[in-house]
GUSE-300747 format. One record per atom (N, C-alpha, C, O): x, y, z. Coordinates in steps of 0.02 Angstrom, whole numbers, plus 50000, padded with zeros to 5 digits. Last residue first. Layout:
XYZ;...
% end
This chain:
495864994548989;495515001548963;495285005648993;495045010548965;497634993348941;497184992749004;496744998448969;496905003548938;498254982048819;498124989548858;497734987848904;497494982248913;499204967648813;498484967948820;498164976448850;497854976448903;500434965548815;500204963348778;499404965148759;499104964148706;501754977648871;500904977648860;500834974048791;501004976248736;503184972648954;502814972548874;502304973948902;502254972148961;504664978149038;503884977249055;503604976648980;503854980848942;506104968949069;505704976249025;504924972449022;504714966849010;506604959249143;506454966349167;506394970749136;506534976449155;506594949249042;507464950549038;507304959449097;507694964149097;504994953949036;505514950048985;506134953548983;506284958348947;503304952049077;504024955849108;504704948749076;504814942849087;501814954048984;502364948749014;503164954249028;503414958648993;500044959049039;500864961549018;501274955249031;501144951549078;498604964749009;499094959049022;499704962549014;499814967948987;496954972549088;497724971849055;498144964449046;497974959449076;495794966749097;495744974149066;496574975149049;496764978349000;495264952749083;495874955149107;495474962349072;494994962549033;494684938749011;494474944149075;494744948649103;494514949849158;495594935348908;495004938248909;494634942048953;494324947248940;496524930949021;496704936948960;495964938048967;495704940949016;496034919549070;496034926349113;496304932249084;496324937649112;495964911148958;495294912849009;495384918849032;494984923349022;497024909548945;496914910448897;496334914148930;496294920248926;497944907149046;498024911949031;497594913248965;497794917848930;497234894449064;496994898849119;497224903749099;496864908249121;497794886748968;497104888848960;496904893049004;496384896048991;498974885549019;498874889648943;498034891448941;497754896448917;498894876549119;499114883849125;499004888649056;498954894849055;498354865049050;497924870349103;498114879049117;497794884249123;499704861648977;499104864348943;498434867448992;498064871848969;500544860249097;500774866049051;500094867149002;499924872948988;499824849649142;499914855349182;499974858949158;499584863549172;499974840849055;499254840549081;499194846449107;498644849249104;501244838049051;501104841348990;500234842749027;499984847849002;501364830949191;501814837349183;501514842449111;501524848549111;500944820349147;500764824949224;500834830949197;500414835249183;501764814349050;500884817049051;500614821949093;500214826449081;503364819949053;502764813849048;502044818749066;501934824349088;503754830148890;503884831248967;503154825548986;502614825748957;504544839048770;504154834548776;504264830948855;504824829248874;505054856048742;505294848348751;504594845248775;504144848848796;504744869848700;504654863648658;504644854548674;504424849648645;504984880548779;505494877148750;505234872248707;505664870348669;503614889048785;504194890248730;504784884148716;505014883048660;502884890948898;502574887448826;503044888248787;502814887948730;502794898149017;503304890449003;503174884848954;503244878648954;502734911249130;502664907549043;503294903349032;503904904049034;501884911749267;502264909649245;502304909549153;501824907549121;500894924249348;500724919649314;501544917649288;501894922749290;499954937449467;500744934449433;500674926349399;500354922349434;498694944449459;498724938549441;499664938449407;499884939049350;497914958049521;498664957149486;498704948549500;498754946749559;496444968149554;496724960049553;497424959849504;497354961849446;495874980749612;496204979849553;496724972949590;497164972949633;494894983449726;494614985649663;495254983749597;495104985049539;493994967149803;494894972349798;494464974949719;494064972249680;493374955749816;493754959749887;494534966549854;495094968549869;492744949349725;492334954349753;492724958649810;492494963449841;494134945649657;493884952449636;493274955549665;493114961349653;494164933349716;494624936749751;494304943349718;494174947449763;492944926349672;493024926949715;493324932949736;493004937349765;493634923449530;493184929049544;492814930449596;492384934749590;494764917849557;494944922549540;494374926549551;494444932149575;493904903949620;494364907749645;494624916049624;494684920149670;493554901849458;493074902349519;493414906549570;493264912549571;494814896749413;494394903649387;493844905849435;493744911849446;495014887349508;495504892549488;495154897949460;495204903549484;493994878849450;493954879649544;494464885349539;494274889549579;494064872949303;493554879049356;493384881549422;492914884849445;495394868549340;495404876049305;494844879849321;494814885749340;495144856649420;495644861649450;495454869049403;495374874449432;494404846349390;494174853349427;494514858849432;494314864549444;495274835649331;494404837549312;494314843749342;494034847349301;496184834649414;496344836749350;495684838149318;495664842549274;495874843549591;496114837849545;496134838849452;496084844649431;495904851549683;495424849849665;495354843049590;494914839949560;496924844249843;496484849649771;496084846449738;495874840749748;497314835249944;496664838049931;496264842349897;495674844149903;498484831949885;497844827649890;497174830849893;496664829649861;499114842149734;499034840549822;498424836549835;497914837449802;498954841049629;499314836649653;499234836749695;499224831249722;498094853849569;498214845749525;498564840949559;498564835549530;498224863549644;497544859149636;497744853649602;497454848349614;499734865449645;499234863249698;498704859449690;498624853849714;499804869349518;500174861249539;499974860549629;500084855649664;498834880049510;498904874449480;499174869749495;498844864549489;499794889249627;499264887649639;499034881049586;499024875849618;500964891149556;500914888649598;500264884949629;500244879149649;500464898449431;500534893049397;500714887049493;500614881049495;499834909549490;499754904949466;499594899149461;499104895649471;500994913949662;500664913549596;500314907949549;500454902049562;499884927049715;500824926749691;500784917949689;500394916149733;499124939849669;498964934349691;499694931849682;500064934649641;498734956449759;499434952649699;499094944249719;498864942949774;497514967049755;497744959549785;498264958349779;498434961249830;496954981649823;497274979149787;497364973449786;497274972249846;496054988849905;496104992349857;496364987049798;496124987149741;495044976049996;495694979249980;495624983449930;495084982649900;494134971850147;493864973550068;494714977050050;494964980450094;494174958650262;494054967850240;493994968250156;493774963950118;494344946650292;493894950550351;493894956450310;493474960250333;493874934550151;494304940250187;494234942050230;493764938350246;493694917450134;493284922350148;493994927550184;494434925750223;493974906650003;494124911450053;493774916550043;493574919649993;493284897449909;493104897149958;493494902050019;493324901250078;493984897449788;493354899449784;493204901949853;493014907749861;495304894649818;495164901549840;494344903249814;494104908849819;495864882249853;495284883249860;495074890749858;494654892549899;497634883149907;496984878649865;496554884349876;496734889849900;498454891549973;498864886949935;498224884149878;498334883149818;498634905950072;498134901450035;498354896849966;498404899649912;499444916750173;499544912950136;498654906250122;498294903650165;499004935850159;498684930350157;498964923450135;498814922450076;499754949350217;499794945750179;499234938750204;499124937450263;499864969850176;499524961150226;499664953750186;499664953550124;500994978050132;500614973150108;500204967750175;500404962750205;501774988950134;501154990350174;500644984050129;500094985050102;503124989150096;502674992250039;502064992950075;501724997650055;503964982750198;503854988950189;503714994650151;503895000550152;504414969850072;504504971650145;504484980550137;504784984150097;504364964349959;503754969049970;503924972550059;503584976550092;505614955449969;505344962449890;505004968249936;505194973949949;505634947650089;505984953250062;506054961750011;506274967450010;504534938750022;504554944250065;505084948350088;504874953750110;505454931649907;504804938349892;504684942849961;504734948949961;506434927949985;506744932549927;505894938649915;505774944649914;505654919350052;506124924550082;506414928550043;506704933350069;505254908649956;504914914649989;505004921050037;504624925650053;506464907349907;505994912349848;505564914349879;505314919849866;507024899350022;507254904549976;506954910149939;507144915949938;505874889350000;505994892250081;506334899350047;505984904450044;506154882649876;505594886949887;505604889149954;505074892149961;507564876349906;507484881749845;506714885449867;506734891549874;507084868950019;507724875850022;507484879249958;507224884849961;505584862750029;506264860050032;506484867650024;506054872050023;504194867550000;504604862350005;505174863249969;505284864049909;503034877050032;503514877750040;504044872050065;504274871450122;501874882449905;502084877749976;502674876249988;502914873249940;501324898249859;501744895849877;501954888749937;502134889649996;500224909449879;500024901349863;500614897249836;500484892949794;499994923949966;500294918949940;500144912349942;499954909449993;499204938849908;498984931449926;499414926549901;499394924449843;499584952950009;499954947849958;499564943050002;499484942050062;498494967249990;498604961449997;498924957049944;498804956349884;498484984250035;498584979550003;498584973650003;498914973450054;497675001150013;497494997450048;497824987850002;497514985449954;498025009649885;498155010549982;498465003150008;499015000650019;498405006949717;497975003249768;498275006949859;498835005349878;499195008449615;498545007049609;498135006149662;497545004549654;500685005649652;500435012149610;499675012249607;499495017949592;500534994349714;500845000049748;500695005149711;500525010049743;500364986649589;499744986349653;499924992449676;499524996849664;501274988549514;500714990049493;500184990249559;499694993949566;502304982849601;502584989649575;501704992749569;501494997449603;502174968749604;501904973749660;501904979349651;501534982649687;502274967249460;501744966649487;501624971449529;501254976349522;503684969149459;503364974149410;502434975749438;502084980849438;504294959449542;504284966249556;503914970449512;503814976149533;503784948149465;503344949949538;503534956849557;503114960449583;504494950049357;503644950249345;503404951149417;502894954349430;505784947249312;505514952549362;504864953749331;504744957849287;506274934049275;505894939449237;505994944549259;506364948049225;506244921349351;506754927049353;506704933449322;507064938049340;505604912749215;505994911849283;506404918149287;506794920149244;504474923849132;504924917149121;505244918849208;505174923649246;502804928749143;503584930249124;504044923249151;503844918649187;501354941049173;501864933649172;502564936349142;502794941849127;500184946449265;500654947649231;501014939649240;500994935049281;498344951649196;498774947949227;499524948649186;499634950049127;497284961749302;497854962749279;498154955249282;498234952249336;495744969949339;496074961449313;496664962649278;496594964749221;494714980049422;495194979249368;495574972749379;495674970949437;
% end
């Protein structure tokens, strides 16, 4: 099963996430793809492990390439945490996969992570609403990210966006 959830800064989409793994799954894994520069992201990653502290999560940090991780076990569950993190990885870190590769090395990755777990939770960002006009880099990014939620809807058996911490089903699970 392919769950993806999104939601604006602060949403509560990662608590709704793990909520879903913890209800779905024994056996768990947080794959974080979080790099951790400077205080504000040192913070959010101590704020997330905090969340899941003593839900019975293993955790995996993996920033690129998840075509290419190999697990040692098989999970009931994943949370991938997140995204839109993972994207400004492949698109900027030197050694991602760059603006030509990055979306099919991301979807590649995703179906990777589903031979190791029977229900994948994809936390995802939404940051298609304000409108403002932002230099190239930056609009190059917000349109990958639209297309990866466009891609991984389709493949999804659910979606949901978490808004102000009320859970929506955009997408039922079948």
């Amino acid at each position: 099963m392919l769950i993806l959830m999104t939601g604006g800064a602060a949403s509560g989409k990662s608590e709704h996430a793990e909520r879903l793994v913890c209800e779905k799954a024994q056996s768990r894994l947080y794959l974080a793809t979080m790099q951790p520069f400077g205080k504000s992201a040192e913070a959010r990653i101590a704020r997330h492990r905090a969340l899941r502290a003593g839900k019975g999560f293993a955790t995996v940090e993996r920033t690129l390439d998840l075509a290419n991780l190999r697990l040692s076990q098989q999970y009931d569950g994943i949370l991938l945490e997140d995204l839109g993190n993972l994207l400004a990885n492949e698109l900027f870190a030197p050694e991602g996969a760059g603006a030509e590769s990055a979306f099919d090395s991301i979807v590649a990755g995703v179906d990777n992570l589903q031979k190791y777990c029977e229900t994948l939770v994809i936390v995802s960002n939404e940051i298609f609403a304000d409108g403002v006009p932002y230099p190239p880099e930056t609009m190059q990014y917000i349109r990958i990210l639209g297309e990866l939620h466009q891609k991984l809807t389709g493949k999804a058996d659910a979606v949901y966006e978490s808004v102000c911490g009320i859970l929506l089903s955009v997408k039922e699970e079948k």
